[in-house]
C-alpha positions in Angstrom: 0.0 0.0 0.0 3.1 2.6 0.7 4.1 1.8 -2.8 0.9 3.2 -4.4 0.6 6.1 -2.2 4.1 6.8 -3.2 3.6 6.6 -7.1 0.5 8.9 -6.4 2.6 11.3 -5.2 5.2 10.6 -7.2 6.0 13.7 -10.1 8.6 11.3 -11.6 5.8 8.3 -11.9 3.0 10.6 -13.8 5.8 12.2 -16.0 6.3 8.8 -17.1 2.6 8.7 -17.9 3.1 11.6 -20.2 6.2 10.1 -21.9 4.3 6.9 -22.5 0.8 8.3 -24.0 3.0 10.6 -26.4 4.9 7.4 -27.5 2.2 5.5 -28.2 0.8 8.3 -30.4 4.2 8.4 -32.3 4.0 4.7 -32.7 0.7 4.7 -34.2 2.2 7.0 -36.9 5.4 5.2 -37.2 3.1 2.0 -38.0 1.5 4.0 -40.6 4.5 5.2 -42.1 5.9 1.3 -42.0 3.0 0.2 -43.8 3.3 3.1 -46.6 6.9 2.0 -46.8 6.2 -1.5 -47.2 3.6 -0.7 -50.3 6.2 1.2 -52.1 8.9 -1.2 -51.3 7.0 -3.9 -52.7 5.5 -1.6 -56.1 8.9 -0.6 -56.2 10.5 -4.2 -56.4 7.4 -4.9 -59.1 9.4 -2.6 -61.8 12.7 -3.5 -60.7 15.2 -6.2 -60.1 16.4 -5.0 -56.1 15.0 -3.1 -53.3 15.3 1.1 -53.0 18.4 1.1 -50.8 17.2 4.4 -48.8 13.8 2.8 -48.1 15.6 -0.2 -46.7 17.2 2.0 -44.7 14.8 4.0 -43.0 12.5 0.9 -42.7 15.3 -0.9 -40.8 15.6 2.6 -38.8 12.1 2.9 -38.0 11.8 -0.7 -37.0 14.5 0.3 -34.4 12.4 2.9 -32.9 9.5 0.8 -33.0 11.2 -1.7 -31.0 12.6 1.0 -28.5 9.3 2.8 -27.9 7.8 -0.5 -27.0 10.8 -1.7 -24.7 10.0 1.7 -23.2 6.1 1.2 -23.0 7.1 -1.7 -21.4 9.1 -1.0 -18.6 12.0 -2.9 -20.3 13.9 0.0 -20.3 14.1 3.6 -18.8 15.6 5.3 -21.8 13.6 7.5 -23.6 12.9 6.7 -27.3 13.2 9.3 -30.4 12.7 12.8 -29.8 14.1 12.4 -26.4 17.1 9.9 -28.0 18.8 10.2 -31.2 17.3 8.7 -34.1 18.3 4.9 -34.2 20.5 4.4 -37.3 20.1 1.3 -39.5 21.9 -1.6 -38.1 22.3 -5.3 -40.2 21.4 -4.8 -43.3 21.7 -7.2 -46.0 24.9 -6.9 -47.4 23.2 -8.4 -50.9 20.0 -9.2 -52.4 18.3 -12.7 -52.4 17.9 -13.3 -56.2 17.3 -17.0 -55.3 13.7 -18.3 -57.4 11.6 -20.2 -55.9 11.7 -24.1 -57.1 9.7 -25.4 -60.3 7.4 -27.4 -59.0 
């Protein structure tokens, strides 16, 4: 019981509050933005024989902040997602495209 009366006292815990409802606002947009990304990837890929390198790369970047803002939504991690962080930069990319077809069948 001292625990709640603290975290209802607490400035810290309801600034957290605050954090949390703007990230999940941002993460509904970033969604958004994933799916557009995904469409053009895949209309791009239609007309041509590899992926748009700079979508890859701020898809892989966005996925990051995805991932961060729910580790942070989910008490996984104190640190503070994009604006409050630096943008996460792409990390393992492919280093080339899989041309493989699939198998006659």
């Amino acid at each position: 019981m001292q625990a709640f009366k603290n975290n209802l006292t607490s400035e810290e815990f309801w600034l957290r509050l605050v954090f949390m409802l703007l990230h999940l606002v941002l993460l509904e947009v970033a969604a958004s933005v994933l799916v557009l990304l995904i469409v053009v990837q895949f209309l791009y890929r239609l007309f041509n024989e590899s992926s748009h390198i700079a979508i890859l790369k701020f898809s892989n970047s966005l996925g990051r902040f995805i991932h961060h803002s729910y580790r942070f939504l989910s008490y996984q991690t104190q640190s503070k997602p994009f604006p409050f962080n630096d943008w996460p930069e792409a990390e393992g990319m492919p280093h080339k495209e899989d041309h493989s077809q699939a198998p006659n069948e």
